[in-house]
N, C-alpha and C positions, 0 to 999 in steps of 0.2 A: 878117392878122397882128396886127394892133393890137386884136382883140377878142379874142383868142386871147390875148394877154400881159392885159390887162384882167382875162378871166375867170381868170388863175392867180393874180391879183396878190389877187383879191378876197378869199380865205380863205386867209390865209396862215396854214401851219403844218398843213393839212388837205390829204387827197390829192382832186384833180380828182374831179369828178364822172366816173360809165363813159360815159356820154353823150357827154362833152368828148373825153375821149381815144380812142374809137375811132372816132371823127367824126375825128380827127386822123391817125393811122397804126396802129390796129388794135392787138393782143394784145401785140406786142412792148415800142411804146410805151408802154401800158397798165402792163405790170409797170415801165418804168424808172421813170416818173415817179412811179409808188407810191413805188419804194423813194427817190427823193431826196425827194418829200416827206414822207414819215418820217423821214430825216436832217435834214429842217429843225428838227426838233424835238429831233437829239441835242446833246450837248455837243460844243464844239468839236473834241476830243479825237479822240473816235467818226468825226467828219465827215472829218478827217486822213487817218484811218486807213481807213474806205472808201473816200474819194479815193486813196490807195494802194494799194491791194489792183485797185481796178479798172484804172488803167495796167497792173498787172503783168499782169492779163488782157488788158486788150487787144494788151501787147505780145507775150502768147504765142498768142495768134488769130490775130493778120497776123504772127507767123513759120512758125506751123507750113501758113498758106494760102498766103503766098510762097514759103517754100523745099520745100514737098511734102517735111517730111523721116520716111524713114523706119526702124528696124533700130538696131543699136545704134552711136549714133552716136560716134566719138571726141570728148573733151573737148576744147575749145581752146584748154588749155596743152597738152596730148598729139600737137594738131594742130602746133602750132607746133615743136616738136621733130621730129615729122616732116619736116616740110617747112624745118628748120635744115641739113638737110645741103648738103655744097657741098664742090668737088672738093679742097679743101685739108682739111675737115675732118668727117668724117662721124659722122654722132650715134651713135655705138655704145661702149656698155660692153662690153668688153674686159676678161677676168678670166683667172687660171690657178687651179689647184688642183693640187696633188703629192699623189700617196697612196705608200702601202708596205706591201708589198709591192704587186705590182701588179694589175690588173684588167681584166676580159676585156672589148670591144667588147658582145658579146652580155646581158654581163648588166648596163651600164650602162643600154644601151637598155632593156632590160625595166624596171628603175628608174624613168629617165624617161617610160617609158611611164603606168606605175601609179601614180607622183605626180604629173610635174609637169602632166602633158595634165589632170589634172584644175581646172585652171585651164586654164578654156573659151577666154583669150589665146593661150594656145600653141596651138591650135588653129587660129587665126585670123588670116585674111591681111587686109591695108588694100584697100580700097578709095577710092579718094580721086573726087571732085568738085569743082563750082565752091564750093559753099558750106563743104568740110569734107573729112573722110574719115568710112568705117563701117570697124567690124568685122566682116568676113563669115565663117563658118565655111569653113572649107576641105573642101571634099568628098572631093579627091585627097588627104589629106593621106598622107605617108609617113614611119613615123619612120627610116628607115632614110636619108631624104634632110635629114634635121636631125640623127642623131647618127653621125660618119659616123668612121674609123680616118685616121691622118693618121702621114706618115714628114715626121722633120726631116732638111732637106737640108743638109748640114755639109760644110764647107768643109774643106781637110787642116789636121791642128791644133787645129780648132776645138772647144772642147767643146758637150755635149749643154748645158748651161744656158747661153751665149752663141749656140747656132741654136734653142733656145727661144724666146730674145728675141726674135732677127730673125723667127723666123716671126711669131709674133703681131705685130711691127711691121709685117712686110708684110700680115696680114691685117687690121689697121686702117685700111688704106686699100681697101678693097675690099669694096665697096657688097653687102649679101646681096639676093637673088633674090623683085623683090616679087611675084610672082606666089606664093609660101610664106610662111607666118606669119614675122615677123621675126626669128629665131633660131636657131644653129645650136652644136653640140659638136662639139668634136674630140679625138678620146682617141688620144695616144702612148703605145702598152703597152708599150712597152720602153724607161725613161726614167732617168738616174741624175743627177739634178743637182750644183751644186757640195757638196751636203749630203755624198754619198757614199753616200745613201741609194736603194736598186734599187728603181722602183717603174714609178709611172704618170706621165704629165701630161694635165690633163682643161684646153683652152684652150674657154672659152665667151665668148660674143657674143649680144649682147641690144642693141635698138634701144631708145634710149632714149625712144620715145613709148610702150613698153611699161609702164615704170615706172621710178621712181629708184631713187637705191643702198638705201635702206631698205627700199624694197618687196621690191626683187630679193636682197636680201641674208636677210631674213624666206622668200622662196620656194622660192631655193634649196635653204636647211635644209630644206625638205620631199624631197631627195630621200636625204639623209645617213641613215644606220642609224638607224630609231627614230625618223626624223621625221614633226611631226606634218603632219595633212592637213588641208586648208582649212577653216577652219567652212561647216558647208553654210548656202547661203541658199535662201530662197526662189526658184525659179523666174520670172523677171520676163519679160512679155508684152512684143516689142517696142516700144523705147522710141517715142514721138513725140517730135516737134519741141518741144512743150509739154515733156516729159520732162528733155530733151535743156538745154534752156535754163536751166531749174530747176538741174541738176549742174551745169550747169556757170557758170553766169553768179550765181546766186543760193547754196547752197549752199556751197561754199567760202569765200565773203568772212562767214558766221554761225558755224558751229557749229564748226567744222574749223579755220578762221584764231582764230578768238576764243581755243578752247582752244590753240592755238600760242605764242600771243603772252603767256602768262605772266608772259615778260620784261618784258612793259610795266609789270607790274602790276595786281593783281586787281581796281583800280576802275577803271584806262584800259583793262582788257577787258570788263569790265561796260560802258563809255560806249562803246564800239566798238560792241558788239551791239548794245545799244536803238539808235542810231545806224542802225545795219542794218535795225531790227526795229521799225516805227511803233506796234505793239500793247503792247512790251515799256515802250516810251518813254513810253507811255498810263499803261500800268501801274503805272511806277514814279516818276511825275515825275519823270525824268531828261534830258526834252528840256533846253538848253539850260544843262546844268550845268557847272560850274567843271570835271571833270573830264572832259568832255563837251569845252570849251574848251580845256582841256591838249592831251589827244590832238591835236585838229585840228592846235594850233597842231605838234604834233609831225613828225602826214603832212605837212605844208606844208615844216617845215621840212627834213625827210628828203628828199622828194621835190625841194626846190634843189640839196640837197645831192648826190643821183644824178645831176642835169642836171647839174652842173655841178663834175661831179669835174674837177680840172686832169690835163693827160698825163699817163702813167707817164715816168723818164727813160730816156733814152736807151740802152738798152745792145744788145749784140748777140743778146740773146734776143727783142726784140724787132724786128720786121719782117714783109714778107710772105711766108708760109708756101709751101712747096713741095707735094709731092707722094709724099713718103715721110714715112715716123715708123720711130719706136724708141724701145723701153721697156727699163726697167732697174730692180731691184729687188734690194734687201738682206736679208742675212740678221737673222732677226726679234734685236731688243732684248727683254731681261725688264721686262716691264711694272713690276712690283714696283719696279724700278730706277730708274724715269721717274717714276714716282711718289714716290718717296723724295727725286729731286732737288726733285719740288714742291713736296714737304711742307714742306722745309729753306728752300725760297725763297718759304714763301707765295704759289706761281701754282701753277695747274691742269696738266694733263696736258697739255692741250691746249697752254698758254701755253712750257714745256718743247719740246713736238714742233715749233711752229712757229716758234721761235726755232734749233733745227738748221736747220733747212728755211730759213730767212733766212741760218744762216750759210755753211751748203753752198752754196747760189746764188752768194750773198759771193764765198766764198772760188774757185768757177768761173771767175767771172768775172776776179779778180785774176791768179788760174793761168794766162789766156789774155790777158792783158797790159792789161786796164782798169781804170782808178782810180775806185773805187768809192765815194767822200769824197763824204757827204752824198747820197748815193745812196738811193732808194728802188722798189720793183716795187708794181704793187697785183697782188692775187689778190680775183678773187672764191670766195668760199667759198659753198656752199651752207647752209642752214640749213633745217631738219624742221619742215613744218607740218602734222604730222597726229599723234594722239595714239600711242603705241608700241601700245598693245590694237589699232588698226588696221594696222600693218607689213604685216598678209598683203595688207592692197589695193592691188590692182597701180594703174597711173596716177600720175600727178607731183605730187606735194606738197609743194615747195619752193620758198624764196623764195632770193634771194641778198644777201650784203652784202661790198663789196667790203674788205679788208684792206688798209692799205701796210705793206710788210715792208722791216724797214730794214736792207737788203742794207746797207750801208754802217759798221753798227757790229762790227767787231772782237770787241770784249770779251764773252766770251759772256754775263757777267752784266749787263752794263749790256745787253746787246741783249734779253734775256728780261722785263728789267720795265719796257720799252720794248715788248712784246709786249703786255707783261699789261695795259699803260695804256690801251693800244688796242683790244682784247678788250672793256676794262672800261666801254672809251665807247662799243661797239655793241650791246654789252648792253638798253639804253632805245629800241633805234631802231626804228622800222618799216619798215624798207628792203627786209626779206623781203618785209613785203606787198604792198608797194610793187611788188619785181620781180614777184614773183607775177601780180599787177593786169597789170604790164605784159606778161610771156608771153601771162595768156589773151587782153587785148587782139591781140597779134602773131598769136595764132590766126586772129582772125575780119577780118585782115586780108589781102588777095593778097599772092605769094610777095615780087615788089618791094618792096612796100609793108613787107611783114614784116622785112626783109634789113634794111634803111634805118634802122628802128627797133630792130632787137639791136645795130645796128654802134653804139651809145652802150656799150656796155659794150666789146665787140671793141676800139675805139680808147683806149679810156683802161684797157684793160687786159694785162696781161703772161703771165698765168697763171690758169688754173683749177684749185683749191685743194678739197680735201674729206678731210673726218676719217670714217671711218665703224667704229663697234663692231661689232666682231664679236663672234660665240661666246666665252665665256670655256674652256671644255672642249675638250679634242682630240675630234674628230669621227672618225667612221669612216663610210666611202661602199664598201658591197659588200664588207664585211669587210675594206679596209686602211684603217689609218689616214692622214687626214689632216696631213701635214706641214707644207706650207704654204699658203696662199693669198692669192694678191693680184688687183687688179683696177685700171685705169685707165680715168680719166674724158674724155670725150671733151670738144676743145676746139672754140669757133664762133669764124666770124669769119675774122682776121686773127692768133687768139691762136692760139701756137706751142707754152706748154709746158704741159704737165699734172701736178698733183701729187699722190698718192693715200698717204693715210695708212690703215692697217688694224688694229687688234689682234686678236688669235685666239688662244687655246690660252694664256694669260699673255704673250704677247708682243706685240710692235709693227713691224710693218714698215712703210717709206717706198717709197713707187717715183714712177717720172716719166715720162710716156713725151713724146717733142721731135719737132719737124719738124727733120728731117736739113737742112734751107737754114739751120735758125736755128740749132740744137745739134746736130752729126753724132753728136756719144757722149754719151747722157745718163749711161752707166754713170759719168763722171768728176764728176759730180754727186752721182750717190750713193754714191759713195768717200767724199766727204767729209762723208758724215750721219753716219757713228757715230762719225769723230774729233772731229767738234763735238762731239757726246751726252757723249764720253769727256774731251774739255774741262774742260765744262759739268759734268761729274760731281766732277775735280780738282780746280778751282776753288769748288767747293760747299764742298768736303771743306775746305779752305785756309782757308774765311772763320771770323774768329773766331766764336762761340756768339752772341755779341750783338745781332751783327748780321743773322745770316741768319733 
């Protein structure tokens, strides 16, 4: 050994004589030591960055020889959703869709046959493992066992848009059939809502390890009159474990999260990436930069700040959840309208929609005998980390950042720039990527182990909150048109309410679907979104010019 380190030490900066090294371990060793003794001769820089490049190899050699993986393997943030289900709350999106005039069983199917199976997910059922789950094609598949005719059972008295509800709140508790790709339609051809309007209702259900609202909201419009169809990609050879690790472990936190994070700003995304990226960091001497230093200090600070959110208070929306739901939905607001109140108050659409949604809660809560003085809920909201030109790929792309809504203020205008102040201070944060970070972690964890680690959000939170854009045009599916469409987000955990905000067609609906232990009528919840809205609208109109 000591002659052997002697004869390296001897010509330093020159590679070992062939003599030396395969006197030592033959061919193999022969090329390593070539190439570090040629790093001894680069700039430090160089030497970094093949010292990185080669962990990332070695760590994808002993994954793909330990876990033998092969096929196309699920992401794991996609795993982690899968395996978030639990008998209180099951991970599935939940939507309606109303047409009119109405539409035949047989020619939706042919529809979905022709658009949406071309997207090779619907096609494909889980397979899960110790290390993960795959996508496997389904050989049986049937579409006749995914798009299927469905009677609402009505109660005497009851109308067709109140056993609408209850059905899809009973089918949100009711886990679909994993041995079938995870989705399924159910079309009521003979349907007349509170509109007045004779048509259809089309109730869909999607697992959300499938993909999020932005994906599934981009997919669906492939099935509507004139929609379009998938960019075709390349044909890809199943994936490896090397593959697999790349998407998912490496890829998301570069190119996808960086262009996301906008919000940070264009030089804390540039220090993000080289951060990421040792070559880039090379490139641009930007290791160790001031901006470099900002961010950090930023994740550092965000990430105490998610440990260490204090409870939500106390009210009676929060608890532990049962074993039923119920959803409830309003007739659409003119967008135009929502807008105008924003314009007038200097806050966004957004800052306007969620100041209702604060005060409806409010005001529930009061309505059933609670004092709501200095009261607050948090919501976590999701937030889109993928750039909109990519919408069609299915898979999760989102971070979350939790809201507090200050169920407690009254005054609709003082509670709306109380929205906006709040808006205005997670705007700078990295808490999406933060949760992001933590999902795909929760992936590559066991089921316990995963549970343990989402219940930080579950306990310090009251509500799961999402805003999602729709179509701005009235849609037409099989020659009727589209009247309305809404959709609810599924809650984890211990959280009980769900709040799904939608525009479509110029409008804005709200809906909520509740765990029947926590909220038995969420409909009296959303009674009170448009008196707020119409408030909030009076109030506008009242304030002198000056001041608004």
């Amino acid at each position: 050994m000591v002659t052997r380190t002697t004869a390296l030490r001897s010509t330093p900066g020159k590679a070992p004589s062939a003599a030396l090294t395969n006197s030592l371990a033959g061919p193999a060793a022969t090329r390593a030591l070539n190439a570090s003794a040629a790093l001894l001769q680069s700039p430090p820089g160089a030497l970094a960055l093949e010292a990185a490049r080669s962990v990332e190899k070695n760590v994808r050699r002993a994954a793909s020889g330990m876990l033998g993986l092969s096929g196309e393997r699920m992401s794991k943030v996609d795993t982690a959703w899968l395996r978030m289900d639990c008998p209180s709350n099951l991970m599935m999106i939940n939507g309606v869709w109303t047409v009119s005039p109405g539409i035949a069983l047989e020619a939706l199917r042919e529809r979905v046959q022709q658009r949406l199976l071309q997207y090779p997910r619907f096609r494909q059922r889980v397979v899960e493992d110790a290390a993960g789950a795959t996508w496997v094609d389904d050989q049986r598949f049937d579409i006749a066992a995914h798009v299927q005719s469905a009677r609402l059972p009505r109660r005497k008295g009851q109308s067709q848009q109140a056993a609408l509800q209850q059905f899809v709140g009973d089918l949100a508790t009711q886990p679909l059939d994993p041995k079938r790709p995870l989705w399924h339609f159910y079309l009521v051809e003979d349907f007349t809502g509170d509109d007045g309007l004779a048509g259809s209702a089309l109730v869909v259900r999607l697992h959300h390890c499938i993909a999020d609202g932005i994906a599934l909201i981009s997919v669906t419009m492939s099935i509507v009159d004139g929609g379009a169809e998938p960019p075709k990609r390349r044909k890809k050879a199943p994936a490896s474990a090397e593959d697999w690790i790349a998407d998912t472990l490496i890829k998301p936190f570069t190119g996808m999260t960086v262009k996301a994070l906008d919000m940070v700003g264009e030089s804390a995304a540039k220090s993000l990436h080289v951060l990421l990226d040792p070559e880039k960091a090379v490139q641009h001497g930007l290791a160790g930069s001031m901006d470099a230093a900002r961010l950090g200090y930023q994740l550092v600070s965000d990430a105490a700040a998610l440990a260490l959110m204090p409870d939500d208070s106390a009210t009676r929306l929060k608890g532990v959840p049962g074993n039923a739901k119920r959803v409830a939905w309003c007739p659409p607001l003119p967008l135009d309208d929502v807008k105008a109140i924003g314009k007038a108050l200097n806050c966004s659409v957004n800052d306007v929609l969620l100041s209702c949604v604060a005060g409806a809660i409010g005001g529930y809560l009061r309505q059933h005998g609670d004092d709501t003085t200095g009261q607050e809920i948090r919501a976590m909201i999701p937030v889109n980390l993928r750039p909109m030109e990519e919408a069609w790929k299915l898979g999760n792309r989102f971070g979350l950042v939790p809201l507090v809504l200050p169920i407690g203020i009254e005054n609709p205008i003082e509670r709306v720039y109380e929205v906006r102040q709040r808006m205005n201070a997670l705007k700078g944060s990295t808490q999406p990527l933060l949760a992001f970070a933590m999902l795909s972690m929760a992936g590559m964890l066991v089921k316990p182990a995963q549970d343990a680690l989402l219940n930080l959000f579950a306990r310090k939170t009251t509500a799961v909150m999402t805003n999602v854009p729709g179509p701005r045009d009235a849609l037409t599916l099989c020659g009727a048109r589209v009247t309305q469409c809404m959709f609810w987000v599924p809650q984890s955990g211990d959280i009980g309410l769900g709040v799904s905000i939608l525009s479509y067609g110029g409008g804005v609906q709200f809906g909520v679907m509740t765990d029947t232990a926590l909220c038995p009528a969420p409909q009296q919840i959303i009674d009170a979104f448009t008196p707020e809205f119409a408030q909030l609208s009076l109030l506008t109109l009242m304030l002198p010019w000056g001041e608004v």
